[in-house]
MARRODREN-100292 format. One line per 8 residues: number of its first residue (from 1); their letters; for each residue x, y, z of C-alpha. Coordinates in steps of 0.05 Angstrom, whole numbers, always signed. Last residue first. Example, Ala and Ser with C-alpha at 12.3 -4.5 7.8 and 13.67 -1.06 7.14 Angstrom:
<fipas>
2 = sa = +273,-21,+143; +246,-90,+156
</fipas>
This chain:
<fipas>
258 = xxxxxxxx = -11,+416,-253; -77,+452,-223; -81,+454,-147; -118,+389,-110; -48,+366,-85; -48,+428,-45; +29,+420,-25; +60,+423,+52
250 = xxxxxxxx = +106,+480,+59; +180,+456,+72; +207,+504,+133; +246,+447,+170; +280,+399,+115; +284,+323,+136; +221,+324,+187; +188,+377,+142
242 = xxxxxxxx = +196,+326,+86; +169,+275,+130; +107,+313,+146; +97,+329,+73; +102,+269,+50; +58,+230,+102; -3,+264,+73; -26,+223,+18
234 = xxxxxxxx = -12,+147,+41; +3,+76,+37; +64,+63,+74; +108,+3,+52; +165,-52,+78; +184,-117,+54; +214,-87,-29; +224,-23,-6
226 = xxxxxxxx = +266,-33,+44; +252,-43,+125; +252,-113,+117; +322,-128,+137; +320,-95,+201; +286,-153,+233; +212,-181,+224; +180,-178,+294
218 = xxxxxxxx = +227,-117,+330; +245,-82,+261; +171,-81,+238; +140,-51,+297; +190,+1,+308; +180,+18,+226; +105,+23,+250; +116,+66,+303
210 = xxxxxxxx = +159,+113,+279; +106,+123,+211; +61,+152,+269; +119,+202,+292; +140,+217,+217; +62,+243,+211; +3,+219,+173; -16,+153,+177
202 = xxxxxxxx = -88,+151,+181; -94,+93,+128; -45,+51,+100; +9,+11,+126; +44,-43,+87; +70,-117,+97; +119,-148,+53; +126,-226,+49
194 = xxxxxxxx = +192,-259,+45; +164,-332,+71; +176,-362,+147; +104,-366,+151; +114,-354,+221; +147,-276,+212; +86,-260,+164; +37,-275,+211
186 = xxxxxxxx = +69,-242,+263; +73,-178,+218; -3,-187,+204; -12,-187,+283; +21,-137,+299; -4,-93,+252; -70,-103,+280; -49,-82,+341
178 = xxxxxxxx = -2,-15,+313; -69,-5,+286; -87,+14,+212; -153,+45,+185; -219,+45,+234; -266,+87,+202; -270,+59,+120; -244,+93,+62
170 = xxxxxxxx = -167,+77,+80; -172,+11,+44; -134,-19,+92; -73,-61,+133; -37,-84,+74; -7,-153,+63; +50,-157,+16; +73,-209,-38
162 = xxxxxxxx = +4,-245,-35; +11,-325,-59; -53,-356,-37; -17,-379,+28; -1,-308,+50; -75,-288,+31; -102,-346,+83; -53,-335,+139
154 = xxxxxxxx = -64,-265,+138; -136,-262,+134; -129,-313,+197; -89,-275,+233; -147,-217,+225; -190,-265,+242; -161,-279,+303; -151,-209,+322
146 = xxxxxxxx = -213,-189,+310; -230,-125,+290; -253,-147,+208; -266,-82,+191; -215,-41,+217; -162,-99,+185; -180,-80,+115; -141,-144,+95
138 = xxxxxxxx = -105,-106,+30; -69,-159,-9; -12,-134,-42; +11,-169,-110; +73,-147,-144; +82,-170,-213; +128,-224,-247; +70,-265,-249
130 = xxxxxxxx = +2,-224,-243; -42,-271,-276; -37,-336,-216; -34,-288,-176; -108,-262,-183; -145,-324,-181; -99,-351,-114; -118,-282,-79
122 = xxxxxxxx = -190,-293,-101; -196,-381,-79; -163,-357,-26; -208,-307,+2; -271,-336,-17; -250,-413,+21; -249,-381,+88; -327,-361,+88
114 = xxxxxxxx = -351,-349,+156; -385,-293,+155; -334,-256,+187; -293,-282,+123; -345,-268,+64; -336,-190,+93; -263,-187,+85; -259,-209,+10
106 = xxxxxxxx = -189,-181,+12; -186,-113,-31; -128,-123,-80; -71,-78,-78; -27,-79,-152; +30,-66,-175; +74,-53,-235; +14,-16,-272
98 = xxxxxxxx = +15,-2,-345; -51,+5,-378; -42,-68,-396; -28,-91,-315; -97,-54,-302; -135,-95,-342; -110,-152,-330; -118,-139,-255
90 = xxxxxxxx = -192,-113,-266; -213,-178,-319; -186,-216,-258; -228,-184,-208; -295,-208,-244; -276,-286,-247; -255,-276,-169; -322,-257,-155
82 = xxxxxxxx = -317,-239,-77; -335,-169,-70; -282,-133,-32; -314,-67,-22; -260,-14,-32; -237,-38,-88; -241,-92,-115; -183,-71,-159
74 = xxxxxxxx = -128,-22,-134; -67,+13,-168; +8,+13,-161; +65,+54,-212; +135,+45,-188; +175,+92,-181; +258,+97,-199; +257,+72,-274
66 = xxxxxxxx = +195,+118,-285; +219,+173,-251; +251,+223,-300; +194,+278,-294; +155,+266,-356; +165,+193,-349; +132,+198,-289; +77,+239,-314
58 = xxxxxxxx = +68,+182,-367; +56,+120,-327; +14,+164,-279; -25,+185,-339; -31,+107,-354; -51,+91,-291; -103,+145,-279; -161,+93,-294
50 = xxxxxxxx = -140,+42,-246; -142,+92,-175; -74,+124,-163; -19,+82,-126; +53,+122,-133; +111,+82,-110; +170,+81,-73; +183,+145,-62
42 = xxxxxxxx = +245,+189,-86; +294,+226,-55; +312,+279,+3; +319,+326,-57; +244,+295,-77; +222,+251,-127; +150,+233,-117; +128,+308,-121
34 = xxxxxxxx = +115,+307,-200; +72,+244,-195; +25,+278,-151; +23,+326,-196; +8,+297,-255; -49,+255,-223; -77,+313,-199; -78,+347,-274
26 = xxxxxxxx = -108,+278,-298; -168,+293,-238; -188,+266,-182; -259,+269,-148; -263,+234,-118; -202,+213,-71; -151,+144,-90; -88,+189,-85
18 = xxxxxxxx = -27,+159,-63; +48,+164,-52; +71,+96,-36; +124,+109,+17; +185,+59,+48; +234,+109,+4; +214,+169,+52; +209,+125,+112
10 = xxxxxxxx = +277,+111,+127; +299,+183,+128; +229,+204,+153; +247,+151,+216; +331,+174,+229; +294,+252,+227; +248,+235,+282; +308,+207,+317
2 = xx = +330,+145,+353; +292,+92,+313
</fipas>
């Protein structure tokens, strides 16, 4: 990218707008919602935890976004249990309150201990009832350290049908790495499918985002830097791109009242 402003113009769209804090409130959900259109435009998505779906749903509508955003949520989450019977009844769930997408905690402790077949045999579970919905599998990459089984996370949730693969949870030290990135986008790349991959956790300012979007045009091309190959997952990253695209914007206190 040859500009800070070039990346929050690109980045902007790229962003899931998120709060997943406790506590959160309807009123925080509302406005949340109300910042994800912007005069610089609108975000991607807005991922709220499974029981603020339906608000979200609603604020959107309230503000004339709900053609434009998408509404995402997250089951098994943030441990990554491996009871795939369990995480079901949490996607349907969350599909009949409303939500468009979904980010699904990869069973990343059964893999360091060994367990290949967990991870599959969950991603596969959950596609299988989210058809016509977006899937992201999130690898929490801090955790697992390794590069190679961080490639292997990757390999497995790509071949159980994930439509994105998503660095973190952001609740645990270590979020995403431009190294562990690297590795998921290769992953992607050689599997030679139209898989998305997003960032989440610690990203905060248009510099960070710079490096990801770098990243992604270098191993996947150009092309996936859209909405549809390419996300951030975050809460702060607004502001900083906003400021990016219009000096003087005051960041928001998304914990004020609605």
């Amino acid at each position: 990218m040859s500009s800070l402003t070039d990346i929050a113009r690109t980045a902007l769209p790229l962003l899931d707008l998120t709060r997943l804090e406790e506590p959160t409130t309807d009123s925080d959900i509302r406005r949340l919602c109300a910042r994800a259109g912007t005069t610089a435009g609108h975000v991607a998505a807005v991922c709220v935890a499974p029981e603020f779906v339906g608000i979200a749903r609603q604020a959107l509508a309230k503000v004339g976004l709900q053609a434009q955003v998408k509404v995402a949520t997250v089951i098994n989450f943030p441990h990554g249990q491996t009871d795939p019977d369990a995480v079901v009844i949490e996607a349907r769930s969350a599909l009949t309150s409303g939500a468009d997408e979904i980010d699904l905690v990869f069973p990343y402790r059964a893999l360091m201990g060994g367990d290949e077949r967990a991870g599959y045999r969950l991603v596969s579970h959950c596609r299988q009832v989210m058809s016509g919905y977006t899937l992201k599998v999130i690898l929490e990459t801090g955790e697992l350290k390794d590069s190679g089984l961080i490639r292997t996370a990757s390999d497995i949730a790509i071949s159980a049908g994930a439509d994105f693969l998503k660095t973190s949870t952001g609740k645990v030290e270590v979020n995403a790495t431009p190294n562990a990135a690297a590795v998921m986008m290769e992953a992607i790349r050689d599997s030679a499918r139209p898989v998305g991959f997003k960032a989440a956790g610690g990203i905060r300012t248009t510099r960070d985002a710079g490096v990801y979007l770098d990243l992604a045009g270098h191993i996947l091309g150009a092309n996936w830097l859209r909405p549809e190959r390419f996300r951030f997952g975050a809460s702060g990253l607004l502001d900083d791109l906003l400021h990016t695209l219009q000096p003087g914007t005051k960041p928001v206190d998304l914990r004020s009242r609605y």
